[in-house]
C-alpha positions in Angstrom: 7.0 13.8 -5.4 9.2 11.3 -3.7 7.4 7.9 -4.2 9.0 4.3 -3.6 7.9 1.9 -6.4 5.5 3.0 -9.7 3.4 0.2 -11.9 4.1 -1.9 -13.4 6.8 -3.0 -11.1 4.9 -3.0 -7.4 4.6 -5.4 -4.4 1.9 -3.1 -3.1 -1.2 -0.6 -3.2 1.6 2.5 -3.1 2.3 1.8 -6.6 -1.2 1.6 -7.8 -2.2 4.7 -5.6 0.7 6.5 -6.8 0.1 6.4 -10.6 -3.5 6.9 -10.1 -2.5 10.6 -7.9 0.0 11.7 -10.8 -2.8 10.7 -13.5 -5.7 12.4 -11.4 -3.0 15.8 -10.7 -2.2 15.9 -14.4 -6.0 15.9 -15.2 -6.1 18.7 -12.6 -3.5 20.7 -14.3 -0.8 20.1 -11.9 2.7 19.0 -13.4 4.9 16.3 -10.8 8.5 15.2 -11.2 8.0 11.7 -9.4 11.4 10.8 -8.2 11.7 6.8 -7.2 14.7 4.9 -6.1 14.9 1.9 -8.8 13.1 2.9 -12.2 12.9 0.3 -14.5 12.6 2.6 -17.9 9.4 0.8 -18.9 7.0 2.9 -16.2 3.9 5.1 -18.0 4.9 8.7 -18.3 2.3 10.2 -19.9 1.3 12.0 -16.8 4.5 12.2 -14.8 8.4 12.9 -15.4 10.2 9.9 -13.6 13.2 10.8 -11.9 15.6 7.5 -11.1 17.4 8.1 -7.9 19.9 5.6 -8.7 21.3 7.9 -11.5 22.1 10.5 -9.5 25.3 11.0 -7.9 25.2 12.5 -4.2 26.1 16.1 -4.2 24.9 16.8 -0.6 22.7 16.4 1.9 21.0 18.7 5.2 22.8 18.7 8.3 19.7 17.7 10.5 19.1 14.8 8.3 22.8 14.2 8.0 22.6 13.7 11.8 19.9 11.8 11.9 21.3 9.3 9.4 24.4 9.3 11.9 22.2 7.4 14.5 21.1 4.6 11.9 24.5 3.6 10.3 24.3 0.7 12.8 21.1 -0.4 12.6 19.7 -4.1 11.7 16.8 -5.1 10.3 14.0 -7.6 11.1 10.8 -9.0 9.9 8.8 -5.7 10.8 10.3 -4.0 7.9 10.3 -6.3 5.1 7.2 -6.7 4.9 6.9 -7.6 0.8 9.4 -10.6 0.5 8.7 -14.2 0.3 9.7 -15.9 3.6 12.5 -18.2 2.1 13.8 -15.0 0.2 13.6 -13.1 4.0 15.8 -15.7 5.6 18.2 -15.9 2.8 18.2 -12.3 3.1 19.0 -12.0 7.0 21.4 -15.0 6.2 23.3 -12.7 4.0 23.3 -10.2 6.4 25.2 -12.3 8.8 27.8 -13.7 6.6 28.7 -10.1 5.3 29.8 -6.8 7.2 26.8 -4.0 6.8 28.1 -1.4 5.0 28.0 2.0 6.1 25.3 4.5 5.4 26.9 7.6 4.0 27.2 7.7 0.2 30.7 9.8 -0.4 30.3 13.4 -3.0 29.9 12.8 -6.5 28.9 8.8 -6.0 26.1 6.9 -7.5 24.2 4.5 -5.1 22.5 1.6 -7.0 19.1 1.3 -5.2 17.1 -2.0 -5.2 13.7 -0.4 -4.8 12.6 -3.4 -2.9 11.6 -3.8 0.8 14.6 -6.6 1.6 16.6 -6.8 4.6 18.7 -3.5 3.9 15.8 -1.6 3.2 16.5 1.1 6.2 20.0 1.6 4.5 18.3 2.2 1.3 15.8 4.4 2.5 18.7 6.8 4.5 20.7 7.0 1.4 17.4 7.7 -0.5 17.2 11.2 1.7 21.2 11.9 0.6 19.7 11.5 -3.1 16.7 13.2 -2.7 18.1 16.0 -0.9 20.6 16.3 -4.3 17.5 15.4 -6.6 15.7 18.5 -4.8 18.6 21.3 -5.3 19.0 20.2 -9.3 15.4 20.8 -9.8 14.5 23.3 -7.5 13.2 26.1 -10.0 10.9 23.3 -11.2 8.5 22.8 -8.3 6.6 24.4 -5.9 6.0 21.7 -3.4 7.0 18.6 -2.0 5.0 15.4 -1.4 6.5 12.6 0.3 4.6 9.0 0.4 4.6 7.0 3.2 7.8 7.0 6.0 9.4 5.0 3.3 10.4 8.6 1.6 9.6 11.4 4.5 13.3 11.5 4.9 13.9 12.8 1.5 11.1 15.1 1.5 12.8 16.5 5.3 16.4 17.2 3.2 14.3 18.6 0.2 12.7 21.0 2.0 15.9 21.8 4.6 17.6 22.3 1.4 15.5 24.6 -1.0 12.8 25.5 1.9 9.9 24.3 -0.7 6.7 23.2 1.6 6.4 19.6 2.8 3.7 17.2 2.0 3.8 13.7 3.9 0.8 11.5 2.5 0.4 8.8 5.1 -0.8 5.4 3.7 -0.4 3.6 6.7 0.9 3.8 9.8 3.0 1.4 12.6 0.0 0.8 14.5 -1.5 -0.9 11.3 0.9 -3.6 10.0 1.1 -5.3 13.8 -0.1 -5.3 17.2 1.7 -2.8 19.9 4.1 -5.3 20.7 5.7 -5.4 17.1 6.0 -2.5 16.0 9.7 -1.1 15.0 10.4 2.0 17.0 12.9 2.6 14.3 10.3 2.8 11.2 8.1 4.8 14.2 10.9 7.4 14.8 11.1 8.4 11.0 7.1 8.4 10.5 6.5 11.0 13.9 9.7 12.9 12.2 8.1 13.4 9.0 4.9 14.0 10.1 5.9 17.1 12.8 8.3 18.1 9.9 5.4 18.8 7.8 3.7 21.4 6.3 0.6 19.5 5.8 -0.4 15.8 6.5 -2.5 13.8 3.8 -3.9 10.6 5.3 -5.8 7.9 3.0 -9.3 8.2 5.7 -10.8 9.1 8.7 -9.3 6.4 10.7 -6.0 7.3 9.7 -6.3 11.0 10.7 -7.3 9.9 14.4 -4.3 7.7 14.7 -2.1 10.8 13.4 -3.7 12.8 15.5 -3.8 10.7 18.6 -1.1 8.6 18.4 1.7 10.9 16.8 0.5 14.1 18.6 0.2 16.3 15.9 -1.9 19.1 15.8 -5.3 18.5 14.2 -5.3 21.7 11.9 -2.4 20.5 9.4 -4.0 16.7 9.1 -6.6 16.6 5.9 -8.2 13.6 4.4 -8.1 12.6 0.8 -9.9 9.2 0.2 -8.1 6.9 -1.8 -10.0 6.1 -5.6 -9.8 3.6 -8.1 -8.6 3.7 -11.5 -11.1 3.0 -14.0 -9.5 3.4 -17.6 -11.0 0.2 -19.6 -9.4 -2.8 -17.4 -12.7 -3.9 -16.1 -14.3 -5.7 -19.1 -11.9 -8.8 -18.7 -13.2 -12.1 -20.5 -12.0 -15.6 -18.7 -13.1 -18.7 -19.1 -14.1 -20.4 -15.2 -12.4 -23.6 -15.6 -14.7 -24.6 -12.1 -18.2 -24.3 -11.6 -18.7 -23.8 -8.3 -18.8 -20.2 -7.0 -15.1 -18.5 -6.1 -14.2 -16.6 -3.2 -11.1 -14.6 -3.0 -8.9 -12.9 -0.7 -6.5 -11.0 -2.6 -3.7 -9.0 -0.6 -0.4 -9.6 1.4 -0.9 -13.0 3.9 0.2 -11.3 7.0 -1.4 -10.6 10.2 -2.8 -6.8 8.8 -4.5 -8.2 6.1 -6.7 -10.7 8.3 -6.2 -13.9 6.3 -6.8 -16.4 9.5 -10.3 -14.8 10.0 -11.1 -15.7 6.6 -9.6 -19.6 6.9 -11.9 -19.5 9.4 -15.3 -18.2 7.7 -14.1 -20.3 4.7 -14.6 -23.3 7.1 -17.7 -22.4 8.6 -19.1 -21.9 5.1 -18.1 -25.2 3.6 -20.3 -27.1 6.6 -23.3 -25.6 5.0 -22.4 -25.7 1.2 -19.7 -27.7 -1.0 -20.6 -25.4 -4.1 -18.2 -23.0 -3.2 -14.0 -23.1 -3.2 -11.6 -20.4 -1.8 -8.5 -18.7 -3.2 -6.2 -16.6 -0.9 -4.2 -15.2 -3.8 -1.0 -13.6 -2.5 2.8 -13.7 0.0 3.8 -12.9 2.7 5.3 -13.7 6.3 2.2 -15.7 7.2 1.7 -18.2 4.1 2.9 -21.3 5.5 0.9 -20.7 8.6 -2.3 -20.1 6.6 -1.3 -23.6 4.2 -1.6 -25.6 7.8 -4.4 -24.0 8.8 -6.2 -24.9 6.2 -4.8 -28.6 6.5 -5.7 -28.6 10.0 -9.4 -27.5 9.2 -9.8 -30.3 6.2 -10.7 -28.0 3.4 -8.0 -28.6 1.3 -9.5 -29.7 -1.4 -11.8 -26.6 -1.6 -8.6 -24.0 -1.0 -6.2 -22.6 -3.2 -3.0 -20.4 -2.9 -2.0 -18.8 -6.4 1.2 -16.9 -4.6 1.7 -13.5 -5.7 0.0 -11.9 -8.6 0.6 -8.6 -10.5 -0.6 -6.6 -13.2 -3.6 -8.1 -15.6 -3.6 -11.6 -13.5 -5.3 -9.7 -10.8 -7.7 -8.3 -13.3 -7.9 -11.6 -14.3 -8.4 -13.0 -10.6 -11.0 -10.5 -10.1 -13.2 -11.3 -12.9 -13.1 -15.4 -11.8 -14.5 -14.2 -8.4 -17.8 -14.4 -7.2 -17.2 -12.4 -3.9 -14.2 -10.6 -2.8 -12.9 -10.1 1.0 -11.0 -7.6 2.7 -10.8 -8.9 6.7 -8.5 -6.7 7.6 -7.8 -6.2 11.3 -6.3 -2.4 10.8 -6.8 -1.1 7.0 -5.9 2.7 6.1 -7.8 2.7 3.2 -7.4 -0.4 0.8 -8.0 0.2 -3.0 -8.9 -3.7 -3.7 -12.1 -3.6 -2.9 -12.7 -1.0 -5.3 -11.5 -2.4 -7.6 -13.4 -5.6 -7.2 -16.2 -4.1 -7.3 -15.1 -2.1 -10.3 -15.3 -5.7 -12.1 -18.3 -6.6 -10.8 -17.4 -8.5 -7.7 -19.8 -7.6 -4.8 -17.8 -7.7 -1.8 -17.3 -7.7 2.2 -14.8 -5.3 4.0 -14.3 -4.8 7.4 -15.7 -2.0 9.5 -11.6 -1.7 10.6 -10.9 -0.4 7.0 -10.5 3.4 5.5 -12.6 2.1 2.8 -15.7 1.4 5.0 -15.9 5.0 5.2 -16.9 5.5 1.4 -18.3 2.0 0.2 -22.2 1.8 0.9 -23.0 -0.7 -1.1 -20.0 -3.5 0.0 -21.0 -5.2 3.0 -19.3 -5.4 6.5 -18.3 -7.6 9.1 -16.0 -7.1 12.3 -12.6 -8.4 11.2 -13.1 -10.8 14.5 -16.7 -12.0 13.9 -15.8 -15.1 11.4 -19.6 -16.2 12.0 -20.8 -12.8 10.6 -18.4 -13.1 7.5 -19.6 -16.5 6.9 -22.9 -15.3 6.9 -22.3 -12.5 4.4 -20.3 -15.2 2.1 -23.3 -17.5 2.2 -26.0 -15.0 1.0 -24.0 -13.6 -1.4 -23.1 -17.3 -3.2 -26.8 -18.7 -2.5 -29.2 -15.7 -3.1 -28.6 -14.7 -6.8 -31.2 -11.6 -6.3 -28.7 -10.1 -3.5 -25.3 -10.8 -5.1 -27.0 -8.8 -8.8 -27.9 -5.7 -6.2 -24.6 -5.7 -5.0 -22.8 -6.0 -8.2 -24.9 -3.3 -9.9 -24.9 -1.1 -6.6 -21.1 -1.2 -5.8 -20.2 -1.2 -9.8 -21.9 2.7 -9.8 -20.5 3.6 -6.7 -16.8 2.3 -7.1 -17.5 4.5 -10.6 -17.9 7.8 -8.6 -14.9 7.1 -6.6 -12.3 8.9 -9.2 -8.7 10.1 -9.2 -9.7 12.7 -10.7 -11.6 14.2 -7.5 -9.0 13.0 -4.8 -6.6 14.8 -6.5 -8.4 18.4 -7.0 -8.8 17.8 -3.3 -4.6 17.6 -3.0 -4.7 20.4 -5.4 -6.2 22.4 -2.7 -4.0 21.0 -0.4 -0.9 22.3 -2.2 -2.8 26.1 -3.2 -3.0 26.7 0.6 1.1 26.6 0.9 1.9 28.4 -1.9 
């Protein structure tokens, strides 16, 4: 399994889902060798062996992909595909880029290549190399597996040279896809050309929901019978009886994901607006980074709700747990969403909350409510019920608590099990 980052070190949901698919195939009876580019040594392996790619000196590497690395040696990189850094880290990345000669692409036999693991300005360098290692990573250990499963375009070149190399069957698990993290306008042909290469390279195409499976179907051309859908789930080992002490008393309202143009977070501005003209009992948190934080700060300067707004920046690990159990409603406006795990796991705390009907998650959550991503006076609405009716926000705790608890790892992955049974 060629994966990209592992808890606890993650800027993302691929992380999260990531350990919770090892976890959930382990329960299943299915052993994985999860091979990353940047392991830290500190990542649970109770259900996984981790393989670090940046131990492993290059030995070789397929000719197709060989030549398709060729065509990239040259390539820059922009905004599109760095989509987890700060913007003041970005632009002292692309600075550095500038001052400094790009290296080349091809690792020499026998080296080492110190990954960063990251999603910085040489990220399409580090993911080419990644296929030279895990082309290597695949011949060491190919007695040891019977298929391969690539996540996200991230790694589908080093699941193309792993199966090129010991002809294993290819799994490409498709978290999202170019058409969700911008509008048609943005998106990197590049990062397109590896996704449709991966996915017609496949064996078998995993996509996070419905909505995703269309897209790969309609948009990547590829045919319908070797696309299945495995619904992301929430891991629910202990972490949601969290105690914190509210240091406000008003009710809290959170947006909890990466501030860029996906993820919604001027629709919610907006509804956090419209709600504070009816009710002051009420203050917002957009807790996360990204490319549009300092557009979302002036927006809510512009609006004059400063005083009832707050930015936390970035949060990992328990303080999301923690963030989670200080809310009193939880959003999710996003304007194209494969899947997205937070609302589960909001709700797996106890958070009733609102998703849009863009999301992959709409397809299995009943009991959280949703909006349009566009219709700020319906979201506003839904906030407004859920903070002033006590009787509605208690049904939609209890309700969403017992469904987010049905939505297991353990069932996804007997689901991928299947999946892998039908190669071998």
């Amino acid at each position: 399994m060629f994966g990209w980052e592992f808890p606890p070190h993650i800027a993302g949901g691929l992380g999260t889902a990531c350990e919770g698919i090892v976890k959930g195939l382990a329960h299943n009876g299915v052993e994985t060798l999860f091979v990353m580019p940047n392991a830290s040594g500190d990542e649970d392996q109770s259900a996984t062996t981790i393989i670090n790619a940046s131990d492993v000196p290059v030995a070789n590497v397929s000719n197709t992909v060989d030549e398709f690395l060729g065509k990239v040696k040259f390539l820059s990189v922009d905004s599109n595909i760095v989509p987890y850094v700060d913007p003041e880290e970005y632009f002292e990345a692309i600075e550095k880029m500038k001052r400094e000669q790009v290296n080349q692409t091809t690792v020499g036999f026998g080296q080492k290549f110190k990954f960063s693991g990251k999603y910085g300005a040489n990220l399409l360098e580090e993911v080419s190399r990644y296929a030279q290692v895990g082309g290597t990573i695949a011949m060491q250990y190919a007695d040891r597996f019977d298929v391969i499963h690539a996540h996200d375009w991230l790694t589908y070149l080093a699941g193309i040279a792993a199966k090129e190399l010991t002809g294993k069957p290819l799994v490409v698990h498709v978290h999202a896809t170019s058409y969700d993290r911008g509008s048609e306008d943005m998106i990197d042909t590049r990062v397109l050309a590896i996704e449709t290469r991966g996915m017609m390279a496949a064996d078998r195409v995993v996509t996070v929901s419905d909505l995703t499976r269309n897209i790969v179907i309609n948009r990547y051309g590829i045919d319908p019978a070797k696309v299945v859908t495995v619904h992301n789930a929430v891991d629910f080992s202990g972490r949601e009886n969290i105690e914190v002490e509210k240091g406000v008393k008003e009710k809290v309202v959170t947006f909890l994901g990466r501030i860029t143009f996906q993820k919604g977070p001027e629709y919610f501005i907006e509804a956090a607006a419209k709600v504070l003209k009816r009710t002051k009992n009420v203050r917002f948190v957009m807790a996360g980074s990204g490319d549009m934080m300092n557009r979302a700060i002036r927006q809510v300067a512009r609006l004059g709700i400063s005083d009832r707004f707050h930015f936390t920046g970035f949060l990992r690990g328990m303080d999301v747990q923690k963030m989670f159990a200080l809310s009193d409603v939880y959003i999710m406006p996003s304007v194209s969403e494969p899947f997205g795990i937070s609302p589960l796991e909001a709700m797996r705390t106890g958070v009733p909350s609102i998703i849009s009907k863009q999301s992959g998650a709409a397809e299995v959550l009943k009991y959280a409510l949703k909006v349009d991503f566009w219709d700020v006076d319906a979201l506003a609405d839904d906030i407004y019920a859920l903070i002033t009716y006590p009787a509605l926000a208690s049904f939609a705790e209890k309700e969403g608590y017992d469904e987010v608890n049905n939505l297991k790892w353990n069932n996804a992955t007997a689901k991928l099990k299947k999946v892998y049974e039908s190669l071998i």
